[in-house]
Backbone and ligand atoms as CSV (ligand in chain L), in Angstrom:
chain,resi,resn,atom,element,x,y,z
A,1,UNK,N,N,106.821,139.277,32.929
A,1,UNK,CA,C,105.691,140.130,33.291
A,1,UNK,C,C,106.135,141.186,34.307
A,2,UNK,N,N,105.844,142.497,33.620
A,2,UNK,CA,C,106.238,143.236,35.140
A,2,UNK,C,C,104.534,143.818,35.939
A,3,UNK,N,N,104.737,144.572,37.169
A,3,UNK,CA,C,103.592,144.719,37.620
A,3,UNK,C,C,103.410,146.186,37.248
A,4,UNK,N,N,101.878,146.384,37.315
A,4,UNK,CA,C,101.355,147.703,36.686
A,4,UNK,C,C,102.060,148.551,37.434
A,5,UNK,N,N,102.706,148.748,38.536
A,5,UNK,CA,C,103.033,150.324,38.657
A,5,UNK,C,C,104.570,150.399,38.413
A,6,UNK,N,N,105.303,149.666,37.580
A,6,UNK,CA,C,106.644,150.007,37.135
A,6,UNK,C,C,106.521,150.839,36.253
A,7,UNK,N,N,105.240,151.473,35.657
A,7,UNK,CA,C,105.219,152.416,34.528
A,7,UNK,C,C,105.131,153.844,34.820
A,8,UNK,N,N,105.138,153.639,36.577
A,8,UNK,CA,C,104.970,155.241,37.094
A,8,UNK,C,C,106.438,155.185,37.879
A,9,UNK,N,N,107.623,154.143,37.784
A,9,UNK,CA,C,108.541,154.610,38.323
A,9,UNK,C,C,109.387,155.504,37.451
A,10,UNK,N,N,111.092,155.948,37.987
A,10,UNK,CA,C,111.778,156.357,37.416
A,10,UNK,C,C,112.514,155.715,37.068
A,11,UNK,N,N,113.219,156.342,36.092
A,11,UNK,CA,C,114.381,155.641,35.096
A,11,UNK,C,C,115.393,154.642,36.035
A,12,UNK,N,N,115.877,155.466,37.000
A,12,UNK,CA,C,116.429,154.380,38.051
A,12,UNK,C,C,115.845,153.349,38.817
A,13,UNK,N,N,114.517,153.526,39.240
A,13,UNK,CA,C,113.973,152.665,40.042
A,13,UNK,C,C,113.846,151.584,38.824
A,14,UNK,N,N,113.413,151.857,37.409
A,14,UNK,CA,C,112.928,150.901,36.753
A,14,UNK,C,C,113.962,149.789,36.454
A,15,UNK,N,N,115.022,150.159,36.534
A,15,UNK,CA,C,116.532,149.616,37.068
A,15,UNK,C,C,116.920,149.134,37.750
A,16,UNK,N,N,116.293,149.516,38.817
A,16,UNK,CA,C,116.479,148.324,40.103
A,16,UNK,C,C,115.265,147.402,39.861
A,17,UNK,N,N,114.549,147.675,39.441
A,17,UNK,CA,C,113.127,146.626,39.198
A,17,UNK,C,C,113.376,145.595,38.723
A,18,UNK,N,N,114.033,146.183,37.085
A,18,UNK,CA,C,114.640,144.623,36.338
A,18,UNK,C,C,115.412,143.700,36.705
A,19,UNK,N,N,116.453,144.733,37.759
A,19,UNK,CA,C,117.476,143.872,37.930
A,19,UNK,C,C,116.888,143.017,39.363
A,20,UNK,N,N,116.027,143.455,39.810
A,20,UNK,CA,C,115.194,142.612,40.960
A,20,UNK,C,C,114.903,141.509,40.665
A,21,UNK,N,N,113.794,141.770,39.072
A,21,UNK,CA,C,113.230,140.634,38.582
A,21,UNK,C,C,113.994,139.556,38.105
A,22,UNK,N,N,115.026,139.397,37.413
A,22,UNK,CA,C,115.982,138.880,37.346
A,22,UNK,C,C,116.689,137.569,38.646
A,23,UNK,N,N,116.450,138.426,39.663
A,23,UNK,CA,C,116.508,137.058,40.809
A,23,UNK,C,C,115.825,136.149,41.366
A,24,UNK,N,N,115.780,134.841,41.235
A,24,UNK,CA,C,114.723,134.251,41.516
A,24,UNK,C,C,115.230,133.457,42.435
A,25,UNK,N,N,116.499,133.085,42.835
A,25,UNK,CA,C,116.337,132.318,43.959
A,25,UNK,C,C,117.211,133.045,45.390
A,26,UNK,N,N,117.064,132.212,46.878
A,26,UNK,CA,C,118.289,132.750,47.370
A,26,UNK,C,C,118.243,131.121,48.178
A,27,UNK,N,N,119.294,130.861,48.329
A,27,UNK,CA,C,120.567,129.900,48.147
A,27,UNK,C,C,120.551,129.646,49.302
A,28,UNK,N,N,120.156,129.284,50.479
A,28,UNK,CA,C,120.316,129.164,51.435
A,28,UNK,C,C,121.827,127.381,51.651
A,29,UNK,N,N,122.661,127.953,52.299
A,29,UNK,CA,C,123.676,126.820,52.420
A,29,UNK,C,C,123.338,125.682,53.030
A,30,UNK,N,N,122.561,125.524,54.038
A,30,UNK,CA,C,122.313,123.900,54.624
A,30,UNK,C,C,120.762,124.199,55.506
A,31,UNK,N,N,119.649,124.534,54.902
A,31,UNK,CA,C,118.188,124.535,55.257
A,31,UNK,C,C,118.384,123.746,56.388
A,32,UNK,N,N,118.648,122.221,56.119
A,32,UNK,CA,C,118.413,121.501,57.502
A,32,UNK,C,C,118.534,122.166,58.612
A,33,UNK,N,N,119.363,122.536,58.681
A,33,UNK,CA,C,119.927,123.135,60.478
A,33,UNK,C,C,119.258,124.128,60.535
A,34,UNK,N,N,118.786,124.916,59.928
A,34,UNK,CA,C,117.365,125.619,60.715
A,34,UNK,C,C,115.432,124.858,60.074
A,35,UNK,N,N,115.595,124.291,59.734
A,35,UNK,CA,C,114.024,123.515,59.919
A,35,UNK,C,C,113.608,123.076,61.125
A,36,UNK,N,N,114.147,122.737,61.821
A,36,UNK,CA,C,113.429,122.434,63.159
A,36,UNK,C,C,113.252,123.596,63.802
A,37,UNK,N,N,113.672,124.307,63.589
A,37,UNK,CA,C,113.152,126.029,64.668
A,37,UNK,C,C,112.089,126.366,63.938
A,38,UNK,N,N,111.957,126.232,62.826
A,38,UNK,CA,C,110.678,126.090,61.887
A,38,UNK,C,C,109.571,125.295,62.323
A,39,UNK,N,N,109.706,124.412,62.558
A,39,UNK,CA,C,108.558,123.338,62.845
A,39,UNK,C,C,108.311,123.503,64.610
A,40,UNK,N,N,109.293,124.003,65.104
A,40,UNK,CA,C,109.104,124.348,66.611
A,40,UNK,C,C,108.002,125.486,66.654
A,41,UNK,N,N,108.434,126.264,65.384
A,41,UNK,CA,C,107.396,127.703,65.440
A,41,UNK,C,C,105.647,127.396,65.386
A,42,UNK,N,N,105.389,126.545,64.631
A,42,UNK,CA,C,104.335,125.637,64.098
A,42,UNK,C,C,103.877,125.601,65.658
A,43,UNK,N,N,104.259,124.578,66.392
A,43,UNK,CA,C,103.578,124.978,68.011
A,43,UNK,C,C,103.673,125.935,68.678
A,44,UNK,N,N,104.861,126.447,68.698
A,44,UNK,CA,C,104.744,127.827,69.614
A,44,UNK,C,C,103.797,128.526,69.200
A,45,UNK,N,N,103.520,128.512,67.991
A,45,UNK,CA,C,102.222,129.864,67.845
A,45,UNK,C,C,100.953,129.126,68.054
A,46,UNK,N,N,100.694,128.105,68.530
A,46,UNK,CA,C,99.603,127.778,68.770
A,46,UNK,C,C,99.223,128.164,70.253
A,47,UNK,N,N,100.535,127.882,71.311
A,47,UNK,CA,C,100.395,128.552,72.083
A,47,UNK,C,C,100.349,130.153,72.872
A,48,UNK,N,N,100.156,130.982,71.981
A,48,UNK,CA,C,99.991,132.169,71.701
A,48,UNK,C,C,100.380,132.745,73.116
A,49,UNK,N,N,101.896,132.499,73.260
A,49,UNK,CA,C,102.286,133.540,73.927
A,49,UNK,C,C,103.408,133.842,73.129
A,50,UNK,N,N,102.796,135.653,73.233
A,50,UNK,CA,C,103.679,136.370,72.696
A,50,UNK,C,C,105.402,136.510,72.514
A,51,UNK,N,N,105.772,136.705,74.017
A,51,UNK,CA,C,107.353,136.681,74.206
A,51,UNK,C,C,108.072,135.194,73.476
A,52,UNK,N,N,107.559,134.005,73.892
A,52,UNK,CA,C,108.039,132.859,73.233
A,52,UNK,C,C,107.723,133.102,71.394
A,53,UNK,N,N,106.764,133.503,70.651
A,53,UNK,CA,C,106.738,133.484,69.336
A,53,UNK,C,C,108.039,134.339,69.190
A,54,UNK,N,N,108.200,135.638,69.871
A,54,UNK,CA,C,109.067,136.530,69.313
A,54,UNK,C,C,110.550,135.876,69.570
A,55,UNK,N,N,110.939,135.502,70.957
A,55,UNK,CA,C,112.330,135.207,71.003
A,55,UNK,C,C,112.376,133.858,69.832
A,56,UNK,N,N,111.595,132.911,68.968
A,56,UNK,CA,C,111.842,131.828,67.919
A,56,UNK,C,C,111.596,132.671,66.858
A,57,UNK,N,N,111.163,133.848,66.820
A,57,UNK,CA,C,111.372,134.389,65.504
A,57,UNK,C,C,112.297,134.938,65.432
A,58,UNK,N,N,113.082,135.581,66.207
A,58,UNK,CA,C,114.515,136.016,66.068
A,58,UNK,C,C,115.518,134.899,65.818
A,59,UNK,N,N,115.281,133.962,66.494
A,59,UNK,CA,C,116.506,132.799,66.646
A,59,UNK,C,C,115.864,132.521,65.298
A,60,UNK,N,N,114.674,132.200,64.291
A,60,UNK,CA,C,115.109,131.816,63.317
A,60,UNK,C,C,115.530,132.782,62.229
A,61,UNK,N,N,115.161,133.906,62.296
A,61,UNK,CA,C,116.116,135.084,61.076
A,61,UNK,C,C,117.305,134.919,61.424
A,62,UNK,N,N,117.878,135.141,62.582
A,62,UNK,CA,C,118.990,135.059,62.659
A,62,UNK,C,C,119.851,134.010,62.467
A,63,UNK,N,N,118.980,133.049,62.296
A,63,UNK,CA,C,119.610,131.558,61.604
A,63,UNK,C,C,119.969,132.164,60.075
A,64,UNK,N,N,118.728,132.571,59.398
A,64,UNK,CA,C,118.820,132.843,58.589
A,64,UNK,C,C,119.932,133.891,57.689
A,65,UNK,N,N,120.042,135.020,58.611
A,65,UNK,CA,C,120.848,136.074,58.431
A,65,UNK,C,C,122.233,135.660,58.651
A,66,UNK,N,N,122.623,134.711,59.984
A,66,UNK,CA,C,123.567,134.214,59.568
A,66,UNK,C,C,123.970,133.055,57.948
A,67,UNK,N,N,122.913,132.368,58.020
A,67,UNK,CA,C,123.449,131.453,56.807
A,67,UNK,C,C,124.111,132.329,55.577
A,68,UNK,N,N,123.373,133.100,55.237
A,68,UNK,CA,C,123.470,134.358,54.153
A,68,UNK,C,C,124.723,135.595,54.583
A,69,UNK,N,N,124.926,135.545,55.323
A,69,UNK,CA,C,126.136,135.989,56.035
A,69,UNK,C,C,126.169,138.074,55.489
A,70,UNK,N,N,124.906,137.811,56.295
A,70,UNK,CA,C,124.395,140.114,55.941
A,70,UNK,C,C,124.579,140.496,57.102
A,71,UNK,N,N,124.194,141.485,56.867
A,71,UNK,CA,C,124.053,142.432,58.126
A,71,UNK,C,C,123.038,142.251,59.173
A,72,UNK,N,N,122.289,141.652,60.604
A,72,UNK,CA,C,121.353,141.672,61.572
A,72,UNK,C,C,120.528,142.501,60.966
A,73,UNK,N,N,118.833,142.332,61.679
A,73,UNK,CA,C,117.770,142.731,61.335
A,73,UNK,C,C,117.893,142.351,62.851
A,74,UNK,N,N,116.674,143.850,63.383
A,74,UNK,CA,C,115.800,143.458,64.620
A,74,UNK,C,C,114.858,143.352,64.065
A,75,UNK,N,N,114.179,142.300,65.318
A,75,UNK,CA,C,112.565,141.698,64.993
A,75,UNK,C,C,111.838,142.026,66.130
A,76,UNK,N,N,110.300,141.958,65.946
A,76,UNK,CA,C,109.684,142.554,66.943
A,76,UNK,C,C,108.525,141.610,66.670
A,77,UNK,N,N,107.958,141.450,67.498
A,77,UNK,CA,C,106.807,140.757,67.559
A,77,UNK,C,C,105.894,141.193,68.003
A,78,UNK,N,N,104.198,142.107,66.966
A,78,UNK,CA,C,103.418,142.679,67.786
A,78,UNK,C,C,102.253,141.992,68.088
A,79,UNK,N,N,101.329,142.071,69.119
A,79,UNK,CA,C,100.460,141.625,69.410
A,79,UNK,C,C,99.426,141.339,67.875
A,80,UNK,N,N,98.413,142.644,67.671
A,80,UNK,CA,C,97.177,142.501,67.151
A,80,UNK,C,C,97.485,142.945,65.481
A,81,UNK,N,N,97.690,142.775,64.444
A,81,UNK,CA,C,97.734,143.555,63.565
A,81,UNK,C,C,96.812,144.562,63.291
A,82,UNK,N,N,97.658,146.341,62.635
A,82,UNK,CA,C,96.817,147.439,62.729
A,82,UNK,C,C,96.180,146.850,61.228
A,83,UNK,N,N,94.838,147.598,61.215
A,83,UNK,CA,C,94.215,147.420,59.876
A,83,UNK,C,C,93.451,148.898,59.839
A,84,UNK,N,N,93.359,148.898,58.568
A,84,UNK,CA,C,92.573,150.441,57.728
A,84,UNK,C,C,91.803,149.584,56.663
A,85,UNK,N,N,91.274,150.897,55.802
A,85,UNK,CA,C,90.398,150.247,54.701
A,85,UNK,C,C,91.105,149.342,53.601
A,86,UNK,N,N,92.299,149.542,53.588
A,86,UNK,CA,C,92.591,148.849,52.427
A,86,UNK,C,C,93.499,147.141,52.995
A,87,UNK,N,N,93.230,146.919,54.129
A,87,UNK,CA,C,93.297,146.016,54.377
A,87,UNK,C,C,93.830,145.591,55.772
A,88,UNK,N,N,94.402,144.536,56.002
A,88,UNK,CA,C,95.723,144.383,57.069
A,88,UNK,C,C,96.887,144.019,56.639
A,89,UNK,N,N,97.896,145.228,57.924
A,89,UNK,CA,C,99.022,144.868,57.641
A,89,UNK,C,C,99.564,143.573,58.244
A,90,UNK,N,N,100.505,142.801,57.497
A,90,UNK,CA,C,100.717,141.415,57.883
A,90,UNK,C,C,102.166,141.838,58.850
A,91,UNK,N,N,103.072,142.314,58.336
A,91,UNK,CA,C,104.415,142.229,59.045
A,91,UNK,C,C,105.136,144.100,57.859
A,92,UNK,N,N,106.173,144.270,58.580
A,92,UNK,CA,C,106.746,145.853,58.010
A,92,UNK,C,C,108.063,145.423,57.797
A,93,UNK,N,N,108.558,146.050,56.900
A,93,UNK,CA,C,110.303,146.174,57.199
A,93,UNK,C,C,111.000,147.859,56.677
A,94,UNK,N,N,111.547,148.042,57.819
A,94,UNK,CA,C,112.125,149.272,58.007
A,94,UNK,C,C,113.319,148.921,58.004
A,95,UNK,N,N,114.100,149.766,56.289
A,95,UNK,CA,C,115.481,149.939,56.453
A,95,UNK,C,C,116.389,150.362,57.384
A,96,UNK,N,N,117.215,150.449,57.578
A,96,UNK,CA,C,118.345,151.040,58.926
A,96,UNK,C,C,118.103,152.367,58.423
A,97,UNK,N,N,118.885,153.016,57.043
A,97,UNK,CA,C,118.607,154.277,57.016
A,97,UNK,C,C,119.321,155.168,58.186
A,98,UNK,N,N,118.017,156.010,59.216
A,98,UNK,CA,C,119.110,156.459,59.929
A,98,UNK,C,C,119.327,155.982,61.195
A,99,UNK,N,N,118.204,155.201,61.511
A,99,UNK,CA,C,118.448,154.136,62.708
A,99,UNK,C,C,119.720,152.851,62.595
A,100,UNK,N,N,119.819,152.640,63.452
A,100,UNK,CA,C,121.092,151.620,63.513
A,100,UNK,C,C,121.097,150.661,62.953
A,101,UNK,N,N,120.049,149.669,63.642
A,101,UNK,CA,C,119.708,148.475,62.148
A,101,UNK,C,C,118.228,148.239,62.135
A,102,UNK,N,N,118.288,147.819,60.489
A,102,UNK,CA,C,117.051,147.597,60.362
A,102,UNK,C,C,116.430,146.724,60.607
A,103,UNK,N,N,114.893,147.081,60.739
A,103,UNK,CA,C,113.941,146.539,61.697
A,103,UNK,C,C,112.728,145.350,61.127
A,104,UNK,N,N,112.368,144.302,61.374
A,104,UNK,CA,C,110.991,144.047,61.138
A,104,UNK,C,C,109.957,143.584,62.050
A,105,UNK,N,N,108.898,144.060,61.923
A,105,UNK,CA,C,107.748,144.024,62.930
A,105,UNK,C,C,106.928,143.180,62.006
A,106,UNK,N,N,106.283,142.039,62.921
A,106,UNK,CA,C,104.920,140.845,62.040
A,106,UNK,C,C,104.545,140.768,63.796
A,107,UNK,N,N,102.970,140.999,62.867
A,107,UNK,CA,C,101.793,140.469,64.008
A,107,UNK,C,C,101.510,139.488,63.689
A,108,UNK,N,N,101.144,138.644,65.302
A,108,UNK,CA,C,100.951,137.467,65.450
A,108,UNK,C,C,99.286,136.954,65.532
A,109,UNK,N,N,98.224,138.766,65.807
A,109,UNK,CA,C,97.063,137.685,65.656
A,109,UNK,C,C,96.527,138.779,64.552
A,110,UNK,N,N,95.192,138.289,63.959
A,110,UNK,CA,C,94.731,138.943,63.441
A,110,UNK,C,C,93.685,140.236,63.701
A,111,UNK,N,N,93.367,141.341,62.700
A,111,UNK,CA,C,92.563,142.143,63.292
A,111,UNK,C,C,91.224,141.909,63.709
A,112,UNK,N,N,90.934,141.026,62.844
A,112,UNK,CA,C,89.127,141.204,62.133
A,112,UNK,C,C,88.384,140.098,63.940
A,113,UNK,N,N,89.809,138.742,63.691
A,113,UNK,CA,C,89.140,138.127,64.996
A,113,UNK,C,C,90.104,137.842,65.782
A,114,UNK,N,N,91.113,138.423,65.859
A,114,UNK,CA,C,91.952,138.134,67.381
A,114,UNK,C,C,92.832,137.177,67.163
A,115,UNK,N,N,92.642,136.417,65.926
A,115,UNK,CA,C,93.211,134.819,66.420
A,115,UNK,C,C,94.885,134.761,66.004
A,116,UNK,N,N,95.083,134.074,66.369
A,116,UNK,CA,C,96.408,133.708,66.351
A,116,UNK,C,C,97.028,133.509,64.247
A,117,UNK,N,N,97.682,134.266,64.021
A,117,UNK,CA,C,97.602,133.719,62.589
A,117,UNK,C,C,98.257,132.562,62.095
A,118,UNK,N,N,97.785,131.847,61.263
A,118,UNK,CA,C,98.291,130.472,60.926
A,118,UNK,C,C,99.996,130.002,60.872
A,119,UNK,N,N,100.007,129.260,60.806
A,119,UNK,CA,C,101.976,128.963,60.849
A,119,UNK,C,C,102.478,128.980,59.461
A,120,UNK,N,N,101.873,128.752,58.286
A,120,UNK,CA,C,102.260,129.058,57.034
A,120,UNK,C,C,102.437,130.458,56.750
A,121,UNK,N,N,101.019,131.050,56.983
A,121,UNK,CA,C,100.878,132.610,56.488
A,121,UNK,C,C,102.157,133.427,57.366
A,122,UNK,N,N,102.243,133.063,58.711
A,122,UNK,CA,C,103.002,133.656,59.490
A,122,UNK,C,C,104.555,133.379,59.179
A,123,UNK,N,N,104.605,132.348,58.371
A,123,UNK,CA,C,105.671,131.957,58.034
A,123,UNK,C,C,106.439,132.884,56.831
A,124,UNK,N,N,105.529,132.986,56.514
A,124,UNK,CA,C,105.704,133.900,54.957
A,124,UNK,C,C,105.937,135.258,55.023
A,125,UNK,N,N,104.704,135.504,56.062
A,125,UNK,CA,C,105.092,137.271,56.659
A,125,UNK,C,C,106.810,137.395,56.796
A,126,UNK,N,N,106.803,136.508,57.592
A,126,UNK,CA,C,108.155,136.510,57.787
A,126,UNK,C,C,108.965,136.545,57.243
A,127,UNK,N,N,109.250,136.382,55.948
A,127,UNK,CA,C,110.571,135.406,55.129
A,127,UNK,C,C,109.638,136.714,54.314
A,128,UNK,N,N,109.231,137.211,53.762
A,128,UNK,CA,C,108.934,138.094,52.397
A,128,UNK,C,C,109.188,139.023,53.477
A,129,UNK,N,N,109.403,139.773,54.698
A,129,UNK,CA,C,109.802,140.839,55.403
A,129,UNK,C,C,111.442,140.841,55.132
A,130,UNK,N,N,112.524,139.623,55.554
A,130,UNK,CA,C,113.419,139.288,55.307
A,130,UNK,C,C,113.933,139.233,54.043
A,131,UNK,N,N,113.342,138.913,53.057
A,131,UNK,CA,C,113.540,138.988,51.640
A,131,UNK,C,C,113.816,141.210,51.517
A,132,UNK,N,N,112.663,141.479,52.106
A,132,UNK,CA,C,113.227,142.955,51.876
A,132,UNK,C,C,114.767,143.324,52.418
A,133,UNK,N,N,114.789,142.987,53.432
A,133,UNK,CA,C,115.955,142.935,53.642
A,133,UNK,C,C,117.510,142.224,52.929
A,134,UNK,N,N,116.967,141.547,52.342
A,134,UNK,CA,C,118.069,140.746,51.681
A,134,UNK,C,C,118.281,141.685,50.123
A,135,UNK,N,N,117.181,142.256,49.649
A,135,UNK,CA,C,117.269,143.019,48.938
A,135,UNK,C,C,118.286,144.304,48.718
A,136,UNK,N,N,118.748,144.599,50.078
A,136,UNK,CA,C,119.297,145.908,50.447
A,136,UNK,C,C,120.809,144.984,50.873
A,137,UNK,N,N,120.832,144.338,51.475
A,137,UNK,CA,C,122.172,143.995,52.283
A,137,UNK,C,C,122.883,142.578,51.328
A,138,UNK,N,N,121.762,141.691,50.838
A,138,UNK,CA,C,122.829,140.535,49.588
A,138,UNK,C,C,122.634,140.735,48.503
A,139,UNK,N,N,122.065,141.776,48.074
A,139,UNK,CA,C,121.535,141.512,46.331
A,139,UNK,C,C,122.070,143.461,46.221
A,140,UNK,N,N,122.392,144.321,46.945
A,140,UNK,CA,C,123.206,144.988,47.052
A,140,UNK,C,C,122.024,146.223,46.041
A,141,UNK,N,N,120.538,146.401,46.016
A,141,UNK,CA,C,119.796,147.078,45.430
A,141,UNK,C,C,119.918,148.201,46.293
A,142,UNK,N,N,119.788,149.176,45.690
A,142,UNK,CA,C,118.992,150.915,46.563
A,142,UNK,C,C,117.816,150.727,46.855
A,143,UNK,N,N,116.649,149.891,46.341
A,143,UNK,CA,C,115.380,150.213,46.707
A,143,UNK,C,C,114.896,148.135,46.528
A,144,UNK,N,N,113.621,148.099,47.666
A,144,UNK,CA,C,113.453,146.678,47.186
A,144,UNK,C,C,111.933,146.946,46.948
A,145,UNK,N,N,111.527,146.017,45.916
A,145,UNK,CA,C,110.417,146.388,45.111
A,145,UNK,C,C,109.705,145.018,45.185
A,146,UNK,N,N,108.214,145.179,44.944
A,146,UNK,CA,C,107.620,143.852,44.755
A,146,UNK,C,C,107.837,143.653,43.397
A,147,UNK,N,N,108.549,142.605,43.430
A,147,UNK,CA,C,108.782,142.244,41.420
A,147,UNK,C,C,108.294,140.680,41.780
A,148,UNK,N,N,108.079,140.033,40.645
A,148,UNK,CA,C,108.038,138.883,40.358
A,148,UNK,C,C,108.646,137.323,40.755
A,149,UNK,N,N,110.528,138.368,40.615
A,149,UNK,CA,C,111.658,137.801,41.233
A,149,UNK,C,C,111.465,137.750,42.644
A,150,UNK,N,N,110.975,138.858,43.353
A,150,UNK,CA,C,111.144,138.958,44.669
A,150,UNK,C,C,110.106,137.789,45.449
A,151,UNK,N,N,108.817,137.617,44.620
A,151,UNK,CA,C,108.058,136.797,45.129
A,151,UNK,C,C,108.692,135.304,45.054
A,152,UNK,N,N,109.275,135.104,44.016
A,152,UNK,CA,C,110.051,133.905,43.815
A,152,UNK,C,C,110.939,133.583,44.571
A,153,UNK,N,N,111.668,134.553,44.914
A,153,UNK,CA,C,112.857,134.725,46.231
A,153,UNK,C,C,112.233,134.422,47.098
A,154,UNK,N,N,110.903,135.104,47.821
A,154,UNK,CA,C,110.443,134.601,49.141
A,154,UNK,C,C,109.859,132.807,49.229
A,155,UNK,N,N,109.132,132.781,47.830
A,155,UNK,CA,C,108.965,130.933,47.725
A,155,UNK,C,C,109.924,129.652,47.907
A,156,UNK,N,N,111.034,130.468,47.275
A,156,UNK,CA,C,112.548,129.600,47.115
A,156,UNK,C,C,112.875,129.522,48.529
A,157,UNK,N,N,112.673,130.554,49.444
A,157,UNK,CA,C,113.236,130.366,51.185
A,157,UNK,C,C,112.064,129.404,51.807
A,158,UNK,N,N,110.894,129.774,51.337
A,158,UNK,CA,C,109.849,128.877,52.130
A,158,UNK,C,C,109.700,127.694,51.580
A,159,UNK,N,N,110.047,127.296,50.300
A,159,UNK,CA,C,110.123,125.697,50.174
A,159,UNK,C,C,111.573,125.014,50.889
A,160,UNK,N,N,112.594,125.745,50.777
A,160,UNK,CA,C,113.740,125.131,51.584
A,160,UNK,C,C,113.690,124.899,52.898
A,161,UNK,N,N,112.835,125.619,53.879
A,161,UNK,CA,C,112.616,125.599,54.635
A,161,UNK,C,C,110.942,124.394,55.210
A,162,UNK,N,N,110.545,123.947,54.457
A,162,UNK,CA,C,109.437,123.994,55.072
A,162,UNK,C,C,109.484,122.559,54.350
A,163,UNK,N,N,109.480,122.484,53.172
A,163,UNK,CA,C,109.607,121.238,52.120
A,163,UNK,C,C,110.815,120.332,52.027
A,164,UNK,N,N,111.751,120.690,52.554
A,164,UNK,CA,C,112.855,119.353,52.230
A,164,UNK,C,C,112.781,118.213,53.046
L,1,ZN,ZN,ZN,106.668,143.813,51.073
């Protein structure tokens, strides 16, 4: 199945699309040794301070980024997520491009009521922000796309992580 707007890309993008879709897992070498920074995160965000969510969300990408052995991502941790009409944003990822390295930003509470967002959902923000990234730096694409594969890619990190 592809998604409705691969019919307004170009010949190349539709190229990187397939070959997106095509991937469904990523391989992480020994999950164990980062699950507990995982399950540490689970409380820290209950205690909703900011600086502590952000310095365990770095230590765990960077678990991550090391296992996978890419290039660093900075992470940022913002307070409130911005929202417009078409919804809220959960978390961003900004290629390096012409900045040094690339970036991802996930808010920790929500717009509508302030609250702290859950440890699953937040979990996911996370790891489908990273998945963009993995797109560009292990799977070696020009462009990363929501495909099918890619959603599968982000499930395959969050059951290794969360389920073993
Ligand atoms: Zn995305």
């Amino acid at each position: 199945m592809v998604f409705s707007y691969y019919s307004n890309l170009s010949r190349k993008q539709k190229s990187i699309y397939r070959t997106s879709d095509k991937i469904v897992r990523v391989k992480l070498q020994d999950a164990s040794t980062i699950t507990p920074l995982v399950i540490r995160l689970d409380k820290v965000l209950q205690k909703n301070d900011r600086a502590r969510i952000e310095a365990l969300t770095r230590q765990i990408t960077s678990a991550i980024i090391k296992n996978l052995q890419v290039s660093p991502v900075r992470v940022k941790v913002l307070a409130v997520r911005p929202s417009n009409n078409w919804g809220e944003l959960q978390g961003l990822y900004e290629p390096a491009e012409k900045r040094k390295h690339a970036c991802i930003s996930v808010w920790m509470r929500t717009a509508r009521h302030k609250k702290v967002v859950a440890f699953r959902t937040y979990l996911r923000t996370l790891l489908h922000e990273i998945c963009h990234h993995l797109d560009y730096e292990l799977f070696g694409l020009e462009d990363s796309f929501h495909t099918e594969g890619f959603f599968k890619r982000e499930s395959s990190l969050f059951k290794q992580l969360i389920d073993n």
